[in-house]
C-alpha positions in Angstrom: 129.3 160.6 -45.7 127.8 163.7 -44.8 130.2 163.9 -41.6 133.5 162.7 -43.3 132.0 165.8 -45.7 132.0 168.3 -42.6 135.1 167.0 -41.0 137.2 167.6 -44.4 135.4 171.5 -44.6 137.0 172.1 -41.1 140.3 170.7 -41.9 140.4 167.1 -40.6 141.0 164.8 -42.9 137.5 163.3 -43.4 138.3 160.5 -45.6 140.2 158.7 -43.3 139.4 159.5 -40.1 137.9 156.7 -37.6 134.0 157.2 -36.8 132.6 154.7 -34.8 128.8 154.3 -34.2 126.8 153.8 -30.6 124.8 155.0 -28.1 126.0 155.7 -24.6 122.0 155.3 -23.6 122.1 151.6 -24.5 125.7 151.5 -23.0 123.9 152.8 -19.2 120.9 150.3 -20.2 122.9 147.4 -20.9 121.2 147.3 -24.0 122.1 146.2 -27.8 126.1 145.3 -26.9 126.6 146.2 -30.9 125.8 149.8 -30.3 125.9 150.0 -26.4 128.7 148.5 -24.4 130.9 147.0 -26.9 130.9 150.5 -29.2 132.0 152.7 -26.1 134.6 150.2 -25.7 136.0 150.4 -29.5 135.9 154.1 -29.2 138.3 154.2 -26.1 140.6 151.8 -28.3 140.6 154.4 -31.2 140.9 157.1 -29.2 144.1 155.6 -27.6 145.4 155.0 -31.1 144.3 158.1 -32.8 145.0 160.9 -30.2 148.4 161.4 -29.0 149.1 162.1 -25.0 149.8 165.7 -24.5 153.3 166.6 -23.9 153.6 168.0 -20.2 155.9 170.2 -18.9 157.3 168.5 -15.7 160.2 169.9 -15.6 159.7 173.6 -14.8 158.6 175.0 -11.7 154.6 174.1 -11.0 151.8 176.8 -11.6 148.7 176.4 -10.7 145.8 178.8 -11.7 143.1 179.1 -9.2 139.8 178.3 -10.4 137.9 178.5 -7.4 138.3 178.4 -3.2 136.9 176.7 -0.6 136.7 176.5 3.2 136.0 173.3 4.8 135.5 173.2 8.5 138.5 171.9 10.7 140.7 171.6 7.6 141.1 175.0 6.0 141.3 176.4 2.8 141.1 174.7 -0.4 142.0 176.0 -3.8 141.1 174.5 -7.0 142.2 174.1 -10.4 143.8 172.3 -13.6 147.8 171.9 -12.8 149.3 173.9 -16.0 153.0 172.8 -15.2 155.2 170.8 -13.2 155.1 168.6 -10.2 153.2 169.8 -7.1 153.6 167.6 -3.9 152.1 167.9 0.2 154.3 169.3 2.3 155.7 171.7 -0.7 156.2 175.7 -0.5 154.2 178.0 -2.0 153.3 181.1 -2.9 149.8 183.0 -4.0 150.3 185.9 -6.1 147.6 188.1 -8.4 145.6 191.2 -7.7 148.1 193.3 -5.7 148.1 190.6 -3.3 150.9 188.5 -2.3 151.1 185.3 0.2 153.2 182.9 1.1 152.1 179.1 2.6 152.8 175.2 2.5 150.7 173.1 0.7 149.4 170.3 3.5 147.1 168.1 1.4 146.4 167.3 -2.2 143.2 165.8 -3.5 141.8 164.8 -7.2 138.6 163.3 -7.7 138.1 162.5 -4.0 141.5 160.3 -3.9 143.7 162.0 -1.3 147.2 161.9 -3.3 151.4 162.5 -2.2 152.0 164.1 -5.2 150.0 165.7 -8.6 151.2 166.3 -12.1 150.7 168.7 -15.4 147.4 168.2 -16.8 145.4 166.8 -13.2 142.3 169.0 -11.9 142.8 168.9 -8.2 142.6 170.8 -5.1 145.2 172.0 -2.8 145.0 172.3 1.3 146.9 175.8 2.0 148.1 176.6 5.1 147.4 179.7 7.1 145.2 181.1 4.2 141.8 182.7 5.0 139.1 182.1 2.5 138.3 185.7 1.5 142.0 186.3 0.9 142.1 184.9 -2.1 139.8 184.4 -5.2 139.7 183.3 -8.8 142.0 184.5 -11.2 145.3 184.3 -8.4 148.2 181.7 -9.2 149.5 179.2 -6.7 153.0 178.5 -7.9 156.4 177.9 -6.6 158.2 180.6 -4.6 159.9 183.1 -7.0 159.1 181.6 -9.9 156.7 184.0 -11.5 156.0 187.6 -11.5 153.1 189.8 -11.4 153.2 192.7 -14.0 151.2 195.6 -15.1 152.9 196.5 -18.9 153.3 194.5 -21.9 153.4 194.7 -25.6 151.3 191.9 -27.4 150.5 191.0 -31.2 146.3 191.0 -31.3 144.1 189.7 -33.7 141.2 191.8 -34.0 138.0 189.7 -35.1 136.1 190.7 -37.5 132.4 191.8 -37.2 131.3 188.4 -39.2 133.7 186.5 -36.7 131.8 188.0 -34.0 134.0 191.0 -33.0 133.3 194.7 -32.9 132.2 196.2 -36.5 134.1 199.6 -35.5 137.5 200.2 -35.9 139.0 201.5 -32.3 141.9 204.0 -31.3 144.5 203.9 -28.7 143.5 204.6 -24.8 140.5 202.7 -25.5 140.1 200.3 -22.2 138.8 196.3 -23.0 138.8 193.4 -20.3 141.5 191.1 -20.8 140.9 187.6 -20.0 143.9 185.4 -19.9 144.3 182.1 -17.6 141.4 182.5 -14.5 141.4 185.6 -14.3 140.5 188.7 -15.8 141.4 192.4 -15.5 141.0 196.0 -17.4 143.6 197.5 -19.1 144.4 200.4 -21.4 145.7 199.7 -25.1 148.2 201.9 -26.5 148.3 200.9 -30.5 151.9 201.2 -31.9 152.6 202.3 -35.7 149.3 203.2 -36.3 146.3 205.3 -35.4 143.6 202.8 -35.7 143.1 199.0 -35.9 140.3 197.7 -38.0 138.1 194.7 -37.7 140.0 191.7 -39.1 143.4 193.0 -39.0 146.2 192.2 -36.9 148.3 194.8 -34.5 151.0 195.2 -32.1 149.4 196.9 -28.6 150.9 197.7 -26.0 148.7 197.1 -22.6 148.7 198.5 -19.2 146.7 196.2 -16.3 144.5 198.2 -13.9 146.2 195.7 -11.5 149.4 193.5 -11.3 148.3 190.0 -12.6 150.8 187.2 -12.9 152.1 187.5 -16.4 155.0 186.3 -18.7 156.0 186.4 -22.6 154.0 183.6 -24.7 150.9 183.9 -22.6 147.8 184.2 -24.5 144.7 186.3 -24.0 141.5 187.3 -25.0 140.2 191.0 -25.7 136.5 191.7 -24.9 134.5 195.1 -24.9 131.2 194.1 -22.9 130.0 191.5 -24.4 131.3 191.7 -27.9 135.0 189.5 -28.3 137.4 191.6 -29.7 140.1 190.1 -30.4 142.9 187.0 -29.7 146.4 187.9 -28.7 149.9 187.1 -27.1 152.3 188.7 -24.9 155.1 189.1 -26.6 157.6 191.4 -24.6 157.0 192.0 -20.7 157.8 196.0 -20.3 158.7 197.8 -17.1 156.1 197.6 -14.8 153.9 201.0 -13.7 155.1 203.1 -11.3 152.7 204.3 -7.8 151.7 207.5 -10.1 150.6 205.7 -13.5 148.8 203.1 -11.8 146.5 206.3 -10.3 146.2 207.8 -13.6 145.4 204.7 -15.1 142.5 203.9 -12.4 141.3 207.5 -12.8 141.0 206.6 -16.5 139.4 203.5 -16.1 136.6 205.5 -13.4 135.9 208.5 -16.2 135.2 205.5 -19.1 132.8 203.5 -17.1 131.0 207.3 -15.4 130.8 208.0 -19.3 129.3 205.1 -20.7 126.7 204.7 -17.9 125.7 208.4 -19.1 
């Protein structure tokens, strides 16, 4: 009762939603069937009934966000991660794009859950045998996706939730120039807001900002992201409107910036 009770506070609805009862330590002992083996296996069934698949997209052009690389001996280099769209399969063309960086390669093997595979879909956590890739060339936070099919940029606008202090967030309002981390798929990158229509956003309120990236990271409208000032969350947001990109001269005032901020707060 006292579950159904929580479950209906948080917005499921607690009345009727399934619970089943076990223990997955009497499951591994072979133990009590009631509560071991036979309850694991009622809670697959309900979970199959209750909890529809996830639609994928398959159709559009695969992206893959790197997660983390490795180099194996006599193979090459392996990159890692959870297949966000479409169909990747060995022998395919890629491309590696994120932090100023740019390469091009064909991906020669595929492997998920040490089951070598011709092909992988949206929603698989795999790794991917590049070709020609060294393994301090890339890192965490790149995308491995098909040729052309996504961009890296440096300016957007973006509508931002800014959490309040009793969510967790900053309890000081902030003004524009101010210069977060932004976290959005792997990777994560500073930027400089620019606050539009007002001079100051408030805990708890929402805002339109526009944000220019220290660095081009792969980027496109509908992406979502995540503000944070040290350790502090500041807010939740998405990209709305992809703007014209920085040119050679910004990007160096914006890095300068970026270098005066952090020589000020270590002071």
């Amino acid at each position: 009762m006292e579950l159904r009770e929580l479950m209906t506070e948080i917005g499921f609805s607690g009345d009727t939603i399934p619970i089943v009862v076990g223990s997955a330590l009497c499951a591994l002992e072979d133990k009590n069937p009631d509560i071991g083996r036979d309850a694991v296996l009622k809670l697959l069934d309900i979970i199959d009934e209750s909890i529809p698949n996830p639609i994928r997209d398959l159709d559009k052009p695969f992206m893959l966000p790197l997660e983390n690389v490795y180099s194996i001996p006599g193979r090459g280099t392996v990159v890692t991660g959870r297949l966000e769209r479409g169909i990747i399969k060995k022998g395919m063309e890629c491309e590696i794009i994120g932090y100023n960086n740019y390469f091009k390669s064909t991906i020669t093997g595929i492997e998920m859950f040490h089951q070598i595979l011709e092909e992988s879909r949206a929603g698989d956590q795999l790794g991917a045998l590049i070709r020609g890739i060294k393994r301090d060339e890339v890192r965490r936070g790149m995308v491995l996706c098909k040729p052309g099919s996504v961009k890296a940029h440096d300016h957007f606008e973006a509508q931002v939730y800014v959490l309040s202090k009793e969510e967790g967030g900053r309890p000081r309002p902030f003004m524009s120039y101010f210069q977060p981390q932004m976290f959005s798929k792997t990777w994560d990158c500073a930027a400089q807001l620019y606050i539009k229509g007002k001079e100051m956003v408030m805990p708890g309120e929402d805002a339109t900002l526009e944000l220019k990236l220290l660095k081009p990271m792969v980027m496109e409208q509908g992406q979502r992201f995540t503000l944070r000032d040290g350790q502090v969350t500041l807010g939740t947001g998405v990209v709305t409107k992809v703007l014209t990109d920085l040119n050679p001269q910004e990007r160096v005032d914006l890095e300068k910036g970026h270098k005066k901020k952090k020589d000020k707060d270590s002071e």
